[in-house]
N, C-alpha and C positions, 0 to 999 in steps of 0.2 A: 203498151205492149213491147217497143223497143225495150226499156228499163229493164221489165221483166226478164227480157233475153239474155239479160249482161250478166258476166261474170261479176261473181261476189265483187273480187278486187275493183274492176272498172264501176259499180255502182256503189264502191265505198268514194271511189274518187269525183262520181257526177254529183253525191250528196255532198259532197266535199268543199266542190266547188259552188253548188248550189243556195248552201246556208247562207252563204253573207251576202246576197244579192238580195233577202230575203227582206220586205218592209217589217215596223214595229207590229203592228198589228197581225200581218202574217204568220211574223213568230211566235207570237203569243198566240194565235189558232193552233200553230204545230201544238205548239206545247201542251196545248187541252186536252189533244187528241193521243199524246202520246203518254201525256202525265198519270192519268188515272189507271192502267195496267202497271204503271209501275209499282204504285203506292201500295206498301204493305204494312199493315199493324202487325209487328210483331210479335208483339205484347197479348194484345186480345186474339191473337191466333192458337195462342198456347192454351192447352188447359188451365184452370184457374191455376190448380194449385203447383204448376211448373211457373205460372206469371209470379206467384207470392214466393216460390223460393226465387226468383232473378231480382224484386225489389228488397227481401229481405237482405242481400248481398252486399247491396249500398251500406257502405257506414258515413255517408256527410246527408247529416240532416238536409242540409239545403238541397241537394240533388234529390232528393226523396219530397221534397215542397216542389220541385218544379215538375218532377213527373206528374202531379195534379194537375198543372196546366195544359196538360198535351192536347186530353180529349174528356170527356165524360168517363168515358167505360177506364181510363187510366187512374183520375179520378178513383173512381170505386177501386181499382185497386188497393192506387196507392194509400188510401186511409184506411187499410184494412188492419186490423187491430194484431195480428197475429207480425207485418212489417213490422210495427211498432213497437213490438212485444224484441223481436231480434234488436232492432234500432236501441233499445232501453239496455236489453244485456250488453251489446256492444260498448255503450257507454256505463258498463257499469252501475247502472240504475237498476234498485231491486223494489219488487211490490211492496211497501212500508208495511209492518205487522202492525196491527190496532193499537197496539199499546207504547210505538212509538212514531206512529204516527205525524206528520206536522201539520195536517188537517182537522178541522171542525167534523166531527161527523156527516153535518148534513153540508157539507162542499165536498166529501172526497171524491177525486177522479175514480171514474166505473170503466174505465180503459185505458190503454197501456198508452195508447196516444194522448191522452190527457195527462197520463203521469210525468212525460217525456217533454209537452207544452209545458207542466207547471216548473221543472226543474230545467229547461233552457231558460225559462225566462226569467228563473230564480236567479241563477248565475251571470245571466247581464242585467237585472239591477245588483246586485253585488259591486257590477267593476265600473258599472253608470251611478247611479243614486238610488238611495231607498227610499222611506216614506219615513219620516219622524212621526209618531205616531202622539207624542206626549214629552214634555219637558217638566220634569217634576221636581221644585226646588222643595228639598226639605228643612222644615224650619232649623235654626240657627238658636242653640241655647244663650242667651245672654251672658253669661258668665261665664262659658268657656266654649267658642265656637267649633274648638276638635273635637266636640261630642259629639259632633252630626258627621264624624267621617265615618263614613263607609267600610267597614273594615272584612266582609263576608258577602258574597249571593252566590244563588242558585237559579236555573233556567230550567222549566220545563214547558211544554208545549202549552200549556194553559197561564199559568204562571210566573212572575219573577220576584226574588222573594231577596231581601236586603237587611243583613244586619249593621249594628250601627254601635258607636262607640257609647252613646248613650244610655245602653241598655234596652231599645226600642227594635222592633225587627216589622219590616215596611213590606208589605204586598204589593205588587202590582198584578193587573191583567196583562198578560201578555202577548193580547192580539186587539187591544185600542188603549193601553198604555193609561190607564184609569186607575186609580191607586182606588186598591181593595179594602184594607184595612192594616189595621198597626195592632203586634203583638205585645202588649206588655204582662212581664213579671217576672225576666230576669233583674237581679238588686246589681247587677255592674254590668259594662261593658261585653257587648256578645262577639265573640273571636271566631265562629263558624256555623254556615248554617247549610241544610241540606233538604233535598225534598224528594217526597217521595210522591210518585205521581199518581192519581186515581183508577182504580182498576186492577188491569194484570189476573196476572194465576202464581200458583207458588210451582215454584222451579222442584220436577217430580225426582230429579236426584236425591232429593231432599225429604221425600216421603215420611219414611220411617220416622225421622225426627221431630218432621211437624206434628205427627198422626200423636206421637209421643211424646207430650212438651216436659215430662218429669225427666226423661231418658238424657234428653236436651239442656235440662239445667246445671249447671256447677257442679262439682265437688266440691263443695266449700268449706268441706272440713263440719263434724257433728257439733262443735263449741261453736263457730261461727254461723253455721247451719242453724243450731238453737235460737242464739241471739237473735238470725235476723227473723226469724221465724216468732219470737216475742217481738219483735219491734214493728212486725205488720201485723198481729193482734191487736197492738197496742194503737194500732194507726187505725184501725176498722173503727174506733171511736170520733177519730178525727176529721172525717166528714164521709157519708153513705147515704149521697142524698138520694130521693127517691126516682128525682127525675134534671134533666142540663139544667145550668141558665138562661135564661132567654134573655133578658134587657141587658144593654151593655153595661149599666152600672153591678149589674148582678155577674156578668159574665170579668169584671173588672174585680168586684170582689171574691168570686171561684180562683183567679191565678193568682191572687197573692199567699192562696194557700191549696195548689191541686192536687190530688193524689200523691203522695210521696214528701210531700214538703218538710216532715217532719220524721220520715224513716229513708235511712240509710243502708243500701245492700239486702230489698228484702226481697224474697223469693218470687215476691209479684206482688202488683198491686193493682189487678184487673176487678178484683172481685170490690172496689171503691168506689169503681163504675157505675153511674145509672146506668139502664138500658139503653137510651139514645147518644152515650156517650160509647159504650159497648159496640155499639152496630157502627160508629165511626171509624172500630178499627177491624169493624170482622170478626167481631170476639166470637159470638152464636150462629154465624153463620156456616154454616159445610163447609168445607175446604175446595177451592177453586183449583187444580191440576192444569200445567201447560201439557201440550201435546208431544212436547218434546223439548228437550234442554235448550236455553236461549244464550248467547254470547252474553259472557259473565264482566266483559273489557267494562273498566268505570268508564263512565259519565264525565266527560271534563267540565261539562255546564252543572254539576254538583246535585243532578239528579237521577233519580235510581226506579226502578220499574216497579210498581206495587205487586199486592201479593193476592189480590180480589176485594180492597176496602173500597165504599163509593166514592169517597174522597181524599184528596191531598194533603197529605202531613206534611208538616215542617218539625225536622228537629234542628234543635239550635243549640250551643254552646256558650260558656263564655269566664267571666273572671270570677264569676260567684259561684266557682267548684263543679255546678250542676250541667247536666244535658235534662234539656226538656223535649217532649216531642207536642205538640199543638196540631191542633183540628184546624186546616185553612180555611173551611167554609164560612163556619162560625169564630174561632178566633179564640179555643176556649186552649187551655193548658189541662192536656191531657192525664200525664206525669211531668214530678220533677223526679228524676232519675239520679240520688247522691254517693257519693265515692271517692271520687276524687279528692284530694288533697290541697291542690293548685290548680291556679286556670286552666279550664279545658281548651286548649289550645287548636285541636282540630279533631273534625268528626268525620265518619263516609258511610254510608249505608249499601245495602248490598241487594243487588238487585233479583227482585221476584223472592225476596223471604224480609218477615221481620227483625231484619236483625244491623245493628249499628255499631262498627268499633269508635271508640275515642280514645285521642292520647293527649295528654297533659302536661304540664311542667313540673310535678313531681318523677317525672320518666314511666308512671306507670300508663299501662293499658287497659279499656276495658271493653266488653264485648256484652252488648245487651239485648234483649227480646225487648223490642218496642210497641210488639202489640201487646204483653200481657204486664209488662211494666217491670222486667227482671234482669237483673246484673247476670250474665249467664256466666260468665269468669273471669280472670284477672290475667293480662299477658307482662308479665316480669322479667326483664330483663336491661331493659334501659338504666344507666344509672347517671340521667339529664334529660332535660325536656325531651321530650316529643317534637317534633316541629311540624313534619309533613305525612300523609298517611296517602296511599295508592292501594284500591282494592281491585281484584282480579277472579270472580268465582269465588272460590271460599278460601283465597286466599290475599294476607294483606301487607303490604312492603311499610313498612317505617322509615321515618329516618329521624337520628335524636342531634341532640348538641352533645352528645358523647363519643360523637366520630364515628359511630356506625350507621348502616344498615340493617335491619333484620327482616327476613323473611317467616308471616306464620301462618299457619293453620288457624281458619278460623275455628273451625267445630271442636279440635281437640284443646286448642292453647299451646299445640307445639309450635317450637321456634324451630322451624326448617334450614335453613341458614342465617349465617351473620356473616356480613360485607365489611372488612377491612380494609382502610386506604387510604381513608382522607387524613390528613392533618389539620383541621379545624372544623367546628359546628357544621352540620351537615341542614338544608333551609328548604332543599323541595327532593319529589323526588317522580318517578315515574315508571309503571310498570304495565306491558301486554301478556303477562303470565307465561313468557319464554326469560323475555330480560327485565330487567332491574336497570334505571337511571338515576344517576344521585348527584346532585351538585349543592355548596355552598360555600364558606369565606373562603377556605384554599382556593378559590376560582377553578378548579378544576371538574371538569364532567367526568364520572368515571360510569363505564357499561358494563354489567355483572350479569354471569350465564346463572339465572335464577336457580337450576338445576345442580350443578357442580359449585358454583360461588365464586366462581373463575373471575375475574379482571378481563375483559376480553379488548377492552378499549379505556385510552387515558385522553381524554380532550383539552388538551390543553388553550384553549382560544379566546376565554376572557382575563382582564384585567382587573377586573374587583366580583366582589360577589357575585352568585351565577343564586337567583332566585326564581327563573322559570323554567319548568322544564315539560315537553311534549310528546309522548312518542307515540308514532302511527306505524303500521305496518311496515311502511318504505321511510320512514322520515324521523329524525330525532331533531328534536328545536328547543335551540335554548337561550336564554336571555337574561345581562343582570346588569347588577349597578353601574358598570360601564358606559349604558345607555346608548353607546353609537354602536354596540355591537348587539345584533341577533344573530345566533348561530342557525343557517339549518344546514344538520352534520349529514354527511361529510367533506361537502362539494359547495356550499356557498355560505357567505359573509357577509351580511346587510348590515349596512348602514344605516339603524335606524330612528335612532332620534338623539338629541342633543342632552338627553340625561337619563335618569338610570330608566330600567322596565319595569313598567308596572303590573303587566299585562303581556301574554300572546298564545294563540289559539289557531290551530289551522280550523280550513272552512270551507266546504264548497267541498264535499269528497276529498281535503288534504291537498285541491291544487293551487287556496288564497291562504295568505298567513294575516292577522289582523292581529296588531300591537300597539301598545299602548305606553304612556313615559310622563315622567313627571314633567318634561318641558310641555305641557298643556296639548300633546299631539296624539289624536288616535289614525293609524293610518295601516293602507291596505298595501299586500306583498303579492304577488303573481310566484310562485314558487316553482310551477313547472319551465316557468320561463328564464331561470335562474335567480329569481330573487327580485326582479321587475318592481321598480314603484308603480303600484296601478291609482292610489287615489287616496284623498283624505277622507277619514270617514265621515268628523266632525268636522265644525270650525271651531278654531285653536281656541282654545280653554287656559284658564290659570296653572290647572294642573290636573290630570287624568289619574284617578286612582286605579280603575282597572274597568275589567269590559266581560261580557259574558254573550254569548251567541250560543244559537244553532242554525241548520239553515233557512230556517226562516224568516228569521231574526234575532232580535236580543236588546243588552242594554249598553250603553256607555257609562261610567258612571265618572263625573266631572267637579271641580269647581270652577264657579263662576262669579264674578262680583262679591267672593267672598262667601257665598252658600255653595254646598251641596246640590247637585241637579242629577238627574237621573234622566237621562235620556235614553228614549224607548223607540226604536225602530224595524221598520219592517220591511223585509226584500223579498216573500214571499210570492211567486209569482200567478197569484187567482185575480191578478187586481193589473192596470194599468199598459195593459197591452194592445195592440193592432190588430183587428179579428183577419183571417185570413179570408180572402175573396171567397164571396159564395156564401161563407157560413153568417146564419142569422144572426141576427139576436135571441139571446139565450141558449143558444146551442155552448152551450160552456163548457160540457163536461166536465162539471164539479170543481175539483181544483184547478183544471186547466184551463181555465180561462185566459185571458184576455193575451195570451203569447200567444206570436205568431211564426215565431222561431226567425223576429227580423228580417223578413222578407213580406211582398205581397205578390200572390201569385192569381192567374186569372183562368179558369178552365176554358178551354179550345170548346 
């Protein structure tokens, strides 16, 4: 009763002095009695979805794993699918379209949390270790063991696919590194291969042309029109079987003579087709429409978006004039596609339509329909090889040993611009459908406004040959014989191996660089961080011919002991991770499994 009586002040000063007279025990009684009116859930006092915009707010994953520990009902929040959905845009992670996909079907993540698991934990194996999934030495011809180099691959999410100086082109699977099968039936060495992936729609910009494939073909002029038009009569003789091969000795005897083998420039050579060879490209089937136009940017893994076929084409190139295009499944040579004068030196395919430029060492260009087996026209103007070719939507950058660049149209055969600069052979080049990169023996990078033809940059910052080159949105990376120098322009200089580049590819959404050198080294770059050495990919080899990734993997491709090795790994992250407290087994969520986004946390 006295206490009661006392002024505020006088009874802040009796508690005052009161407390510290106070036993352990006693304090802790205060405390019980005082603690529970304090304690407030903030969180769960809100309405739901006032709590999901305060977690959506967070952009450090790990604060957003430890809000799970608080309590149960935090918990529920915080895995609420819609945080995650914020948490993924923030980090610039988008829901993958079906058709480029890095998941199996029956793994893909069903929530935006599982997408966000699969691609943190992609990223730290990345910059920790992957999984070698396979080491594939390819045999070694006796008589001249440079026939087994490597000289071409392509990556797609199912497949990796490797040409070779031999004349042989190597399959692998691309998600347990088991070699597929081996294409043969080009007669020399193959200088470029490309793939085209299973599925897809055909890109609706494109409509009217597809709907219309006569509309679509050449002007090839009425005398050479004629010609080739008797030369694929004349071909209807030369084989119309009634149905594929099926044994590999039958399907070995089909490619030494496949559709075209024997006609040059003919207006098609579909109608050669059995039916089961027909349905491998879509020939009779309806026409598949995307729902809306898709980013035309190439492929740096040398693969391209199908147009609705059920399976994976390989077309390949090489010194015996021809491009071929090949059924992966079975392994059969579709068409041989001829023209060409000189080795086909490089090919690119264009995604979501059937259609493939090549350029050659006679300087000519050619532009084909690969599903109906047709030269669609001839791009003229090079007068030297071809070297490197960059496609962009329906448009395609060259670069020849004639010291240009050209920029063309693919549908018409107009040459849109020509890039003037270099003083010697021009060896790679690179284009996002704004600019144009081009480097070769002049060591110099030059950056051309695709639009106007302008010069807008001269990089001058290698010492020998400039043979790679990379452009991203934010990043232009380039790399050559020099070998201690990779460039990423315009702000760093890596130091990165003791001989020339064989090899380099950004990775990881453009923030790892991964390159490769003839001193036997493949090794990783942290690029956000300035050019960071994060790690070696391999262990050191004789010599690294080059490398090929996405992110989910890829290949190295090495020697060792004097063979060929093809190493196949995997940094995917559905595999190898630390389940987070609480969750079962088998709550995986498709691809998101086994990340835990490097933490463990424990609910309250």
């Amino acid at each position: 009763a006295q206490f009661a009586s006392l002024s505020p002040s006088a009874r802040l000063r009796t508690l005052t002095a009161l407390i510290p007279l106070l036993t352990a025990p006693e304090s802790a009684t205060v405390h019980a009695l005082l603690a529970p009116p304090r304690k407030r859930d903030f969180l769960s006092d809100l309405p739901p979805e006032l709590a999901l915009a305060v977690l959506a707010r967070l952009d450090d994953p790990r604060a957003l794993c430890a809000a799970q520990a608080v309590s149960t009902a935090w918990r529920t929040l915080a895995r609420d699918d819609a945080v995650w959905r914020a948490m993924c845009e923030r980090q610039h992670i988008a829901w993958p379209e079906p058709d480029d996909s890095p998941f199996e079907p029956d793994r893909a993540p069903r929530t935006w949390r599982a997408l966000f698991k699969y691609y943190h934990t992609t990223h730290r194996n990345w910059r920790t270790r992957g999984t070698l999934l396979r080491a594939q030495r390819l045999a070694t011809p006796a008589t001249d063991p440079a026939l087994s180099t490597i000289t071409s691959s392509a990556l797609s999410r199912s497949l990796l696919v490797a040409g070779l100086a031999d004349a042989r082109i190597h399959i692998f699977a691309a998600h347990s590194g088991e070699h597929v099968r081996t294409l043969v039936g080009h007669e020399s060495g193959v200088w470029a291969v490309a793939l085209v992936a299973s599925g897809g729609a055909l890109d609706p910009r494109h409509r009217a042309r597809a709907l219309d494939a006569a509309e679509s073909a050449p002007a090839l002029g009425a005398a050479e029109s004629a010609r080739a038009l008797d030369a694929a009569e004349s071909a209807r003789a030369e084989s119309a079987p009634l149905e594929a091969p099926r044994s590999a000795a039958a399907i070995q005897s089909h490619n030494r003579a496949p559709a075209g083998a024997r006609t040059a420039d003919a207006p098609h050579l579909a109608h050669l087709l059995p039916p089961s060879l027909r349905r491998a490209l879509a020939l009779d089937a309806p026409p598949r429409w995307m729902d809306a136009p898709a980013s035309g940017r190439a492929d740096v893994c040398g693969a391209s978006r199908g147009w609705g076929q059920p399976g994976s084409l390989v077309v390949s190139s090489g010194s015996d004039k021809t491009v071929r295009v090949w059924d992966a499944d079975t392994g059969i040579c579709l068409y041989v596609l001829r023209g060409h004068a000189s080795t086909v030196r490089t090919l690119r395919v264009v995604h979501n339509r059937p259609i493939a430029v090549s350029g050659a060492r006679d300087g000519a260009m050619r532009v084909w329909d690969i599903q109906r087996g047709a030269l669609l026209r001839v791009l003229t103007g090079h007068t030297a090889s071809v070297r490197a070719l960059e496609i962009c939507g329906t448009e395609v950058v060259s670069g020849s040993y004639d010291r240009t660049c050209r920029l063309w149209n693919i549908d018409t055969g107009d040459c849109l611009q020509i890039f003037r600069g270099h003083v010697a052979q021009i060896y790679c080049v690179a284009y996002d459908g704004a600019r144009v990169a081009s480097g070769g023996i002049d060591t110099v990078v030059r950056v051309w406004d695709a639009r106007d033809g302008a010069c807008v940059a001269q990089l001058q910052t290698h010492t020998a040959l400039v043979c790679q080159l990379q452009l991203s949105p934010s990043l232009l990376v380039s790399g050559g014989a020099d070998g201690r120098r990779v460039r990423v322009h315009i702000a760093q200089r890596i130091i990165a191996h003791d001989s020339s580049i064989t090899a380099l590819q950004l990775v990881c959404d453009g923030r790892l660089l991964a390159t490769s050198g003839n001193d036997g080294r493949a090794r990783l770059w942290d690029v956000a961080r300035g050019g960071r050495f994060v790690r070696e990919l391999v262990d050191a080899a004789d010599g690294v011919w080059g490398l090929v990734f996405r992110a989910e993997g890829g290949a190295v491709m090495c020697r060792r002991a004097g063979r060929m090795v093809v190493e196949i790994w995997r940094f995917g992250g559905e595999g190898g991770g630390v389940r987070e407290a609480g969750e079962e087994e088998g709550e995986n969520e498709g691809g998101g499994g086994g990340g835990s986004f490097g933490m463990e946390t424990t609910p309250g």
